[in-house]
N, C-alpha and C positions, 0 to 999 in steps of 0.2 A: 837792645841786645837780648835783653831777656826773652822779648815776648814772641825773638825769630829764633832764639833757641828753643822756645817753648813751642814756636811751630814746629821746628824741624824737627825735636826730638816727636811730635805727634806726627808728622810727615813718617817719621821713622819707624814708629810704635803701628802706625794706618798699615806701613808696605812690609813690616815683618808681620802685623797680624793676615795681611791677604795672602802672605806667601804661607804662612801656617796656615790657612783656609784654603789655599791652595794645594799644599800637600796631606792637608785632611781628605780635600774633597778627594786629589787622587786617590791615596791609601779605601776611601770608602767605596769607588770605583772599581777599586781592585778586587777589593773582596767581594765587592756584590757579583761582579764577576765569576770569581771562583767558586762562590755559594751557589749559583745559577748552573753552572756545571759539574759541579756538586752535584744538584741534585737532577740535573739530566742525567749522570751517572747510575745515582742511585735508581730511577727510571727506570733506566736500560737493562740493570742490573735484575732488578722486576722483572722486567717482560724476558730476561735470558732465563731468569728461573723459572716462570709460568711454561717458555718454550720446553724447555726441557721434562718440564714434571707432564704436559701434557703429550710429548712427545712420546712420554715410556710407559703413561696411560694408555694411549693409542696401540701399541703395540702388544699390553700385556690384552687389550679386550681382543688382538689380532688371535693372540695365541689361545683365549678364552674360547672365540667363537671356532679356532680352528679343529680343537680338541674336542668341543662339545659335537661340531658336525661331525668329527671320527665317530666318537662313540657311538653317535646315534641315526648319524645318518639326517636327522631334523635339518629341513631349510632352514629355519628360524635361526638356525644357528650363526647362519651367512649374513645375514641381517647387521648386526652389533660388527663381526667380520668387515662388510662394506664400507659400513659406516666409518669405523675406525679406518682402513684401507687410504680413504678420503683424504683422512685430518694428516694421516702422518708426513707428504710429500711438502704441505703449506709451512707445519714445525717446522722439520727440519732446514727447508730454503730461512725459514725466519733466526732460525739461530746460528746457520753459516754467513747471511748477511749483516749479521747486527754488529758493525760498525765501530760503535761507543762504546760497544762491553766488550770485556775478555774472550767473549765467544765461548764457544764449548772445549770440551777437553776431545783432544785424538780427531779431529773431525774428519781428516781421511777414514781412517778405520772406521768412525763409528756410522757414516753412509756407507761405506764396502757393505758395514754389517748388517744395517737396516737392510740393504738390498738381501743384500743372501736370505736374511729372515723371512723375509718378503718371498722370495723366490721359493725357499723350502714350504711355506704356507701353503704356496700357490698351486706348489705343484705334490703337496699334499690332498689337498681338496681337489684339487684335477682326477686323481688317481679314483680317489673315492666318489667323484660323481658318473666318472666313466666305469666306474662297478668295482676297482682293482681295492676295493678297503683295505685287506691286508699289504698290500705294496706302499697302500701312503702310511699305516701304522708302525711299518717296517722303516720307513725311512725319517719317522720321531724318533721309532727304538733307537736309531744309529746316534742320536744326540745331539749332533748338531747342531741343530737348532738350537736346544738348552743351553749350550755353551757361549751359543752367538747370543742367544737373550741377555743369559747372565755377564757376558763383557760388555752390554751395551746398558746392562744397568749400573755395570761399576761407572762407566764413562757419564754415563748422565748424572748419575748420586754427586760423581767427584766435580760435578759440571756444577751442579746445585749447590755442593758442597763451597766451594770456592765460590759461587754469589753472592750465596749469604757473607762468608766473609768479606766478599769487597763491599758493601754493605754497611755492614759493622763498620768498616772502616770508614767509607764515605762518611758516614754521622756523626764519628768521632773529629772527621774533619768541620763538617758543618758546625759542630759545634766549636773547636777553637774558633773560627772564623768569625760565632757571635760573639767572644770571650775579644776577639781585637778591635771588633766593632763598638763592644760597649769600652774599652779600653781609649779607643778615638774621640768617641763622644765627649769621656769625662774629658780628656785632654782640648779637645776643643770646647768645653764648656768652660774651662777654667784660663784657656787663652781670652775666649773672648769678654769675661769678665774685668780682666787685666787691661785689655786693650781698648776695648770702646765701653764703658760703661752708662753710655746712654740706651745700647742696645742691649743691656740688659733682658730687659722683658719682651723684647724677641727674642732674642737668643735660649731663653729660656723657655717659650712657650716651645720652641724648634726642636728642647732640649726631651720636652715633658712628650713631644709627639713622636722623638724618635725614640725613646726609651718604649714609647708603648706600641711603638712597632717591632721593637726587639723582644718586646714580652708576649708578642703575638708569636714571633717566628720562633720564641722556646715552646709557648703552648704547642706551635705548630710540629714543633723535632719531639716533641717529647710525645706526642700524639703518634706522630709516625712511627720510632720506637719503640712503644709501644704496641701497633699493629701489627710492624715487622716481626715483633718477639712474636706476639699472640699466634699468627698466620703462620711462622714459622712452628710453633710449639703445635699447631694445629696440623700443619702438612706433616709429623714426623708421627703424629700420633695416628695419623688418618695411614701414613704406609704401613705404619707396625701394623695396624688394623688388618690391611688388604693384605699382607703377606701371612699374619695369623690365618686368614680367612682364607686367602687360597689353600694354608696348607689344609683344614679342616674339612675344606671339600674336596682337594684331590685325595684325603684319606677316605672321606667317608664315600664316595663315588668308586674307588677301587674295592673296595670292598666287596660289594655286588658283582661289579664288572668278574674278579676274580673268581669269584664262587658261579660264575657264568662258563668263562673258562674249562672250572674244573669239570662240569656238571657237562659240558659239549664234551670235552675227552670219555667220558661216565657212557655219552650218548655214541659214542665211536666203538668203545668198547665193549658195548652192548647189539651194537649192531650186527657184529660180527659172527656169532651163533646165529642169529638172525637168519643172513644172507647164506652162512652153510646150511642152514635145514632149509631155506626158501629156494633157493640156485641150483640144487644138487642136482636138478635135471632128470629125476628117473636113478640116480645113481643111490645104494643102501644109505642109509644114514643110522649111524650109531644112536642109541638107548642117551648115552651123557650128550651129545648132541643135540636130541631131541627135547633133552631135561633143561639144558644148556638155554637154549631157545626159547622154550617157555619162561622157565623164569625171568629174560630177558625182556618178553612181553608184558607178560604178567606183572615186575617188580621193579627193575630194573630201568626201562625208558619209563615207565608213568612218573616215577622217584625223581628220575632225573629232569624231566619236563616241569616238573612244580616244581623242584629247586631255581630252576632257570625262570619259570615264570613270578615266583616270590622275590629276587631277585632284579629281576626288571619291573616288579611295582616300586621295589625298594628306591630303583635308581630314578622310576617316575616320581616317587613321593622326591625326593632330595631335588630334584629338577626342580619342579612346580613350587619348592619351599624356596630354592635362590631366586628365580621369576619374580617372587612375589614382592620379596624384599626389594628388586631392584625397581619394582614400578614404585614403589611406597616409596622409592628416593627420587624417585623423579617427577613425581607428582605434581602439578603446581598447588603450592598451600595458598590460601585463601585467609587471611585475616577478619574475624568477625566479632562481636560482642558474643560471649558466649555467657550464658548464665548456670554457676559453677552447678549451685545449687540442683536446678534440675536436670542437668548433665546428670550428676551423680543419682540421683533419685530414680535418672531413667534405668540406671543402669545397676542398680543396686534391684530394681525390680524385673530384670529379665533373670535372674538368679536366685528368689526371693521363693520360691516354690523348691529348690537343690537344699537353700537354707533350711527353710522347715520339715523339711524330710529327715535331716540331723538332728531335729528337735532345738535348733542353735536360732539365734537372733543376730538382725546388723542396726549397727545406728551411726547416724551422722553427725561430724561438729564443726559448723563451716565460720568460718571468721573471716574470708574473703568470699564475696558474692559475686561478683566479676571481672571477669579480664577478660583483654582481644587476642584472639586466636584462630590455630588449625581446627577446628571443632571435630570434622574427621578422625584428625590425629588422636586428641583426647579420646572421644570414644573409644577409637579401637584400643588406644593403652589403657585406660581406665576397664574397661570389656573384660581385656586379655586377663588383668591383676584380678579380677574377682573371679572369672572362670578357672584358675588354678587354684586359687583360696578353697573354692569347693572341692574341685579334681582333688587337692592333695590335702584334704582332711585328716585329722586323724578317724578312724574307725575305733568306734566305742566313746568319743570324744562330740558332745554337741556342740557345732562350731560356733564361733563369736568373730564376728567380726566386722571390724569398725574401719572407715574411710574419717578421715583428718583434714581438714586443706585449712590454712594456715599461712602467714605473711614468710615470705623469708626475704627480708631488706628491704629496698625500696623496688626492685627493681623485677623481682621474682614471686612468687609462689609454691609453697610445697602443697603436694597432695597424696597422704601417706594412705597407704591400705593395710592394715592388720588383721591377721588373723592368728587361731591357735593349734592350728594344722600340724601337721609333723614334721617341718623346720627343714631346712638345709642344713649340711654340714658345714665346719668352717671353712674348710679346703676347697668348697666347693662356691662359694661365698663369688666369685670371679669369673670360673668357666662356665658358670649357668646364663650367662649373656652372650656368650658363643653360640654362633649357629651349629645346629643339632649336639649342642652338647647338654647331658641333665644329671640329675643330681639323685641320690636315695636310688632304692629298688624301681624297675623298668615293670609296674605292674598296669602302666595308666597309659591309655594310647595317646597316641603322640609323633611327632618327628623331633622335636627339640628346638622349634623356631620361633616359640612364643614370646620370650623375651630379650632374643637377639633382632624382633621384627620392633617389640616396645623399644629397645635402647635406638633403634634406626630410627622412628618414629620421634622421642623427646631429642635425638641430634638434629633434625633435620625441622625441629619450630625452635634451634638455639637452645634446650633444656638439656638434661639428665636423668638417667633413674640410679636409684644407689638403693643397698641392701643391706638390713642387719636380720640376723635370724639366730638363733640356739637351737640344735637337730631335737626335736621330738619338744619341744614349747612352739614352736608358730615363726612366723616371718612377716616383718614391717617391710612392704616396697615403697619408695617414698618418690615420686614423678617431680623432679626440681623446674618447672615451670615459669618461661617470664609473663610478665604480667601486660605487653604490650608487645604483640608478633610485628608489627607495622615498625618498631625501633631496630627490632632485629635484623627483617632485611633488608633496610635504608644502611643500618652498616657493613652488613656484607658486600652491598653494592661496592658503597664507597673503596 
């Protein structure tokens, strides 16, 4: 009797432990499940926001190239125009298709809108290559277009906006999902303990290999997480960027343009005496008429013509200075051993002759000798930081100035350049990385793109430049440098 109660209650102990392994294995079904589409979610949610952010890319280089072929008439301009033309029909079918995600915000309206933007583009640049410039200028002036741009970037921001948080949210879920997982686990470690203790040490070894598959899939959320934050903190800082940056060049670009303007009215006004003493046909012409005229030859159009044409170098230099920038971001970098030391030495002696003319000395203090990198890049940063260290010397001051390069972590490099030049101000400490923005009196030629072209430079191999300076003692620029370019974009890839 015993020993068939003692089977049975094992018979009993065997069929409630299979039914709890039973409703484990379901329960572990379910969630793998839901983590699975989970992170398809999250996926989708990616590719709605990449759609989108590249979507209104596309559009804004639409409006880039369209405005730049107004002003200037340049093909070139058509170019960036096409290309972007291209990309925007594939976006937008990819974010009214996508299925799994939330899709976009307004998507009637915001195709209506792309269309029309498209259409006013088109038939801007129409006007203007059939000769009618001022009818396609006239029909930006009307607005339009701005308004359609700006509701189609509230729609995409709120599009992007609302990704990221389903997002957030998705990984908040993935993670309860591992918090039930490991919940099951203990629960079925401590069943099967009770219940067969011969399997023991399977169950145990089953136990030790799913735990370290749950520790994988934390490294893996917490990895992602992290990325999301990072790429995320990265896209907001990269718009604040582009919309700083537009406004600095639709400022400094009107500028010319306007004093062009004025100076073609100047050139209307002047013609006018002109064409009464030229036209008169044999008929008298008055003494102030004749005075009128001449001076209008004499003073008045040569005046106006060099304002017009200082002007349009103006808007030629500010051209050639955003070109430049944008090929240095599009560049393919090239990862190499670079040897810091005679990097700098090279470059400390194309300037070494500017030195000594101040009566000043440079010396170096290296404590990193190599790392892999843009070499290009270095140079021209490196180049640019000692050709200002001279340009903005102090006068009556023999300059000194030392380059640094220096560990910073495991993972970086700094590379400082000091001098004791006449300093920035503090206020100014931030806009001197702005394109064509500068700093102290305008007595040193220039356009202002020297170190908004080095901070494009240290973003674009993963680095930084940062600045400390006191106006009239000198300025430390310090090039924050990784110490392995091939790390960097292996994870940009990823």
């Amino acid at each position: 009797m015993t020993i068939r109660i003692g089977r049975d209650t094992t018979t009993w102990l065997f069929l409630l432990g299979a039914v709890l392994i039973a409703l484990l294995a379901a329960s572990a079904t379910y969630i793998s499940i839901r983590a699975d589409r989970t992170f398809q979610a999250i996926v989708e949610e990616r590719a709605t926001r990449r759609h989108a952010a590249d979507l209104l890319s596309a559009l804004q280089d639409i409006e880039i190239g369209q405005r730049g072929y107004l002003i200037t008439l340049d093909p070139t301009f058509l170019e960036p125009y096409e290309a972007a033309l291209a990309r925007i029909q594939p976006e937008l079918t990819a974010l009214e298709s996508n299925e799994t995600s939330a899709g976009i915000v307004g998507g009637e309206e915001l195709s209506g809108l792309v269309r029309r933007r498209l259409e006013i583009a088109a038939e801007t640049i129409t006007q203007a290559q059939a000769g009618a410039v001022e009818a396609g200028r006239a029909i930006v002036a009307r607005g339009e277009g701005r308004a359609a741009m700006d509701r189609i970037r509230e729609l995409l921001t709120e599009t992007i906006d609302r990704s990221d948080a389903r997002n957030v949210q998705a990984i908040d879920v993935q993670h309860r999902l591992n918090q039930r997982l490991q919940l099951l686990s203990a629960v079925g470690g401590v069943a099967a303990l009770l219940l067969i203790g011969a399997a023991v040490l399977v169950l145990r070894r089953q136990i030790a290999a799913l735990r370290r598959a749950e520790e994988d899939m934390r490294r893996l959320n917490a990895t992602l997480e992290e990325r999301v934050e990072q790429r995320t903190v990265d896209l907001i800082a990269a718009n604040q960027e582009v919309q700083r940056f537009a406004y600095i060049v639709t400022h400094d670009l009107r500028a010319p343009l306007v004093n062009i303007m004025g100076f073609t009215s100047e050139l209307e006004a002047a013609l006018k005496p002109l064409q009464a003493y030229v036209l008169a046909d044999g008929a008298p012409v008055s003494e102030s008429d004749i005075r009128d005229a001449r001076t209008a030859a004499a003073e008045d159009l040569p005046e106006a013509l060099e304002f017009i044409r200082s002007s349009t170098r103006k808007m030629d230099g500010l051209i050639n200075a955003i070109l430049k920038i944008s090929r240095d971001g599009r560049r393919e970098l090239r990862p190499v051993p670079v040897d810091l030391e005679a990097l700098v030495r090279q470059s400390l002696d194309s300037v070494q002759h500017q030195i000594a003319e101040t009566g000043g000395e440079a010396d170096l203090s290296l404590k990193v000798s190599r790392i892999v990198s843009d070499r290009l890049s270095l140079e021209q940063a490196l180049g640019n930081l000692l050709d200002n260290a001279v340009k903005y010397s102090k006068p009556g001051r023999p300059l000194k100035l030392s380059v640094t390069v220096r560990p910073e972590g495991r993972r970086m490099v700094a590379i400082e350049v000091t001098d004791n030049g006449r300093g920035i101000r503090a206020e100014d400490h931030g806009r001197v990385f702005d394109l064509f923005r500068r700093s102290g009196a305008q007595d040193k030629p220039g356009e202002g793109i020297g170190l908004a072209h080095v901070r494009t430079l240290m973003r674009n191999i993963g680095g930084e430049i940062t600045l400390r300076s006191v106006e009239g003692e000198g300025a430390t620029f310090t090039l924050h440098v990784p110490t392995d370019l091939r790390r960097v974009l292996d994870e940009v890839k990823a």
